[in-house]
C-alpha positions in Angstrom: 44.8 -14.2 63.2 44.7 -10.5 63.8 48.8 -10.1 64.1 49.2 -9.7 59.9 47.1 -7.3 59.3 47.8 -5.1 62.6 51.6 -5.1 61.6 51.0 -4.1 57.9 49.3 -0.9 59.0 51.4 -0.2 61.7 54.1 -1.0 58.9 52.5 1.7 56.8 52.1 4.2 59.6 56.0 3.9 60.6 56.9 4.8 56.8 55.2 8.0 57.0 51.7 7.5 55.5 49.1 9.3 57.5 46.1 7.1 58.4 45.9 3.1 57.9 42.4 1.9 57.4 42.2 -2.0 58.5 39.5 -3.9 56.5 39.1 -7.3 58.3 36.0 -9.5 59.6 33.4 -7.9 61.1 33.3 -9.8 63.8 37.1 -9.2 64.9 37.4 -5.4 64.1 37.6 -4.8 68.0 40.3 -6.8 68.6 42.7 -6.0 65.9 42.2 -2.1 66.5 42.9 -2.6 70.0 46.0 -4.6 68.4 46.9 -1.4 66.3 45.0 1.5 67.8 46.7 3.8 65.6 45.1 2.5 62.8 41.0 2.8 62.0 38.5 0.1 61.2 36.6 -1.0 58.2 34.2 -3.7 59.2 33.8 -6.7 56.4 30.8 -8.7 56.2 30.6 -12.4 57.1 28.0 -15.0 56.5 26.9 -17.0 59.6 29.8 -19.2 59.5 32.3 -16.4 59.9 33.1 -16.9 55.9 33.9 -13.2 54.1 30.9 -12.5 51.8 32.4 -11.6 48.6 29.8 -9.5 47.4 29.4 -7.4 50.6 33.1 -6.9 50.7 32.7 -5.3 46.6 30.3 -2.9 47.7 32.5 -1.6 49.9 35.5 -1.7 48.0 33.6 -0.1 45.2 32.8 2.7 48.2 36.3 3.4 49.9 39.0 2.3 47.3 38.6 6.3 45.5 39.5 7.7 48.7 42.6 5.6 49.4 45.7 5.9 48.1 47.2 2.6 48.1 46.1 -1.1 49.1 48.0 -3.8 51.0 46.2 -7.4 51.1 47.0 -11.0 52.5 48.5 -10.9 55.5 45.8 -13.5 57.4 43.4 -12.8 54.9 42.2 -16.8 55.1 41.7 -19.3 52.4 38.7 -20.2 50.2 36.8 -19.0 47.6 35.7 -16.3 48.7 39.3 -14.7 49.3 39.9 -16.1 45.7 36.9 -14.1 44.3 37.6 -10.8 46.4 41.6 -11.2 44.5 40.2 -11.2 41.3 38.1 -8.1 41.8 41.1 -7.0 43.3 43.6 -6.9 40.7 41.0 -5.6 38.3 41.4 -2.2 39.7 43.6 -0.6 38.1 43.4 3.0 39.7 45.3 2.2 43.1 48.2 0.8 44.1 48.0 -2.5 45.1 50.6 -4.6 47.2 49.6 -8.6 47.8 51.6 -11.0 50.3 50.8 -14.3 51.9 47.5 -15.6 51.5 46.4 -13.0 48.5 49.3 -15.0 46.7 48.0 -17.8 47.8 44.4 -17.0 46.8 45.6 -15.7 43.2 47.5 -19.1 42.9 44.5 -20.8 42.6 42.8 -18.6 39.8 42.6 -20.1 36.5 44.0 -18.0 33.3 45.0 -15.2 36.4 47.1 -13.3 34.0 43.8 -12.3 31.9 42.1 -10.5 34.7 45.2 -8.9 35.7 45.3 -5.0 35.5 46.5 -3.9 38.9 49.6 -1.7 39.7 50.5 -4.3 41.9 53.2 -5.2 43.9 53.6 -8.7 44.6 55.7 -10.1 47.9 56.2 -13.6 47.9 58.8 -15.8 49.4 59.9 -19.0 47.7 57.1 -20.8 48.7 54.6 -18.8 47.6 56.6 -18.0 44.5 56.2 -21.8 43.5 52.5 -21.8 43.8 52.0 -19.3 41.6 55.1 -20.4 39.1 53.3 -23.3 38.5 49.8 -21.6 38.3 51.1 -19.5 35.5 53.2 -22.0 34.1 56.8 -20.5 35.0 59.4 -22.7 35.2 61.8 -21.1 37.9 64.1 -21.2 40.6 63.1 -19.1 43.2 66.1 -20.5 45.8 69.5 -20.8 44.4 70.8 -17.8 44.3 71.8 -17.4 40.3 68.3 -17.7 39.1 66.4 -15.9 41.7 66.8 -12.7 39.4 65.3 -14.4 36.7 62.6 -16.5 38.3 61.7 -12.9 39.8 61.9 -11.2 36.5 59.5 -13.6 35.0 57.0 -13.5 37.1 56.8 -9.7 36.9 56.5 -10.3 33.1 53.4 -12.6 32.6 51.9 -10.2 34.9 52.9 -6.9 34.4 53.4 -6.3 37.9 56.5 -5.3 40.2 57.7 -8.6 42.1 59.7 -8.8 45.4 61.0 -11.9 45.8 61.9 -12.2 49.4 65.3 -14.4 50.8 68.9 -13.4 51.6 69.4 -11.1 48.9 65.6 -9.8 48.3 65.5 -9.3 44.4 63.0 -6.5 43.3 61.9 -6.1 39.5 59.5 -4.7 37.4 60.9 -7.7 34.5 62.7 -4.8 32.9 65.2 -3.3 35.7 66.1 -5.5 38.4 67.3 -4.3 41.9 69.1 -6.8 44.6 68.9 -5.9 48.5 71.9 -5.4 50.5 70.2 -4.4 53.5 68.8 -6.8 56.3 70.4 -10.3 58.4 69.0 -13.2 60.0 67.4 -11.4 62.6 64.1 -10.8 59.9 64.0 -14.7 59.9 61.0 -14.5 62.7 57.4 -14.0 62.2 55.5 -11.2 61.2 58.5 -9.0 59.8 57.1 -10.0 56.0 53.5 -8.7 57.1 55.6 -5.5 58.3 57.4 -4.9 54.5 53.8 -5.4 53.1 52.8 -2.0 55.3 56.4 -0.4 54.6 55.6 -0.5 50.6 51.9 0.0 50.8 53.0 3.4 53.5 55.5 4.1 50.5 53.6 3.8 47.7 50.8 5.8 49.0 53.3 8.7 49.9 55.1 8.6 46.8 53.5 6.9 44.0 52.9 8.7 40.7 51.8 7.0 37.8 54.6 7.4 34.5 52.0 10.0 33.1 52.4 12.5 36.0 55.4 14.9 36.8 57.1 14.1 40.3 56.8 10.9 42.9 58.3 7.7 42.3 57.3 4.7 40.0 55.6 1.3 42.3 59.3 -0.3 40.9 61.1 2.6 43.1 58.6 2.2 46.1 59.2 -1.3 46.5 63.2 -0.6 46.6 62.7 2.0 48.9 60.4 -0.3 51.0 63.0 -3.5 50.8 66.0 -1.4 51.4 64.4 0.8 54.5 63.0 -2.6 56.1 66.2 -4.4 56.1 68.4 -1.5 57.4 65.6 -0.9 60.0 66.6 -4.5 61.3 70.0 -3.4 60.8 70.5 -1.3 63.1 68.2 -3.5 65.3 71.0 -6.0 65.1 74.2 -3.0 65.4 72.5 -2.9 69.1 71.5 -6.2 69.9 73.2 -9.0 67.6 71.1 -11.3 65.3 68.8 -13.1 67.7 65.2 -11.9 69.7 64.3 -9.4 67.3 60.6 -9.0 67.4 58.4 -7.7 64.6 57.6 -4.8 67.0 60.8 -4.2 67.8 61.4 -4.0 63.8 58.5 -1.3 63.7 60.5 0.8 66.2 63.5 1.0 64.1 61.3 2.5 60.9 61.6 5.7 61.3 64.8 5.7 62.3 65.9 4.0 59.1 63.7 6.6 57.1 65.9 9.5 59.3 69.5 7.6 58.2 68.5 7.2 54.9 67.4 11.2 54.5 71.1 11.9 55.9 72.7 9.5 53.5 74.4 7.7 56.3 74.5 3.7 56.3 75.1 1.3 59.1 77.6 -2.0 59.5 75.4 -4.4 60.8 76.6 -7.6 62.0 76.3 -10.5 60.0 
């Protein structure tokens, strides 16, 4: 699936960050750059059955992570135990942001005492579903859907892992378990695929830009990138919709509106999207 990834970077591109650098599968890096040819490549290795070979995949992490400023993961990153390994090593690093969606939740879900080996400045992006999976990996006990205990279920999370959590949904509640944020941006229109893989790029674009660590004078905490990144996504689809109405919007049509939202939001203007 070369659709995640390609919209993440192109995600991060449209937020302002200056290059995306797409680490997938050797074997598909010319396709997914012809996908996003704005972006550049990073070719990971593969055993002869196309699997991701986790220790090829550290040398090069170990090689290109210093020179980037922030890290998205997930978006069609597979299934197995290989993806599980390459999470852990992952969210050991502590010296980059890091932002997981999709199948890096998924792949963290099923890593026994994951809150040990946690040491990331991470944001995590899950939707209710992938929220549950990990809940019960970590032994939350949570509501993720109704409404009056998404804050909490979110704010937990964050918590046992020290992380900043997005928990997507009508009313996307961002939190580092201390300060808790709710989205009033965004409609129906982001109900269609791909627009989740596009946040993923928005935040990591963001938090490369932006990001300064509590220590250092200036930039924004990972907890202010992630608003930023929730808020501009959703009025990006907002004024999709003031155009169009709520139905057809296509990720790619989402990506167009990013730097328009970026330009409203400089100007402190807002839009009245329908609902």
């Amino acid at each position: 699936m070369l659709g995640g990834p390609a919209l993440a970077a192109l995600g991060a591109l449209r937020s302002g960050a200056g290059l995306a650098v797409l680490g997938v599968p050797e074997p598909l890096i010319g396709a997914v750059l012809t996908v996003a040819p704005s972006a550049t490549g990073l070719a990971l290795p593969v055993d002869e059955r196309g699997c991701l070979v986790p220790s090829g995949v550290a040398e090069l992490l170990d090689t290109h992570l210093p020179k980037v400023d922030a890290v998205a993961v997930g978006p069609a990153f597979g299934a197995g135990r290989s993806q599980q390994r390459i999470m852990v090593r992952l969210v050991g690093f502590a010296d980059r942001p890091l932002i997981i969606d999709a199948d890096g939740l998924n792949a963290l879900a099923q890593v026994e005492q994951l809150h040990r080996d946690f040491r990331a400045a991470a944001v995590l992006t899950p939707h209710p579903g992938e929220y549950a999976r990990l809940a019960k990996a970590l032994g939350i006990e949570a509501d993720p859907v109704e409404p009056a205990g998404r804050p909490d279920a979110a704010e937990q999370l964050a918590r046992r892992l020290g992380c900043v959590v997005v928990l997507k949904g009508p009313g996307t509640i961002v939190t580092d378990g201390l300060t808790t944020w709710t989205n009033t941006t965004g409609n129906v229109a982001l109900a269609t695929a791909g627009t989740g893989d596009v946040l993923t790029g928005v935040i990591a674009g963001l938090a490369a830009q932006y990001f300064r660590p509590a220590s250092a004078a200036g930039g924004l905490s990972l907890l202010d990138c992630a608003r930023l990144g929730v808020h501009l996504h959703g009025l990006a689809a907002d004024l999709w919709s003031a155009r169009c109405g709520l139905a057809g919007m296509l990720a790619t049509d989402l990506l167009d509106e990013i730097p328009a939202a970026v330009a409203r939001l400089r100007d402190r203007e807002e839009v009245s999207p329908q609902r």
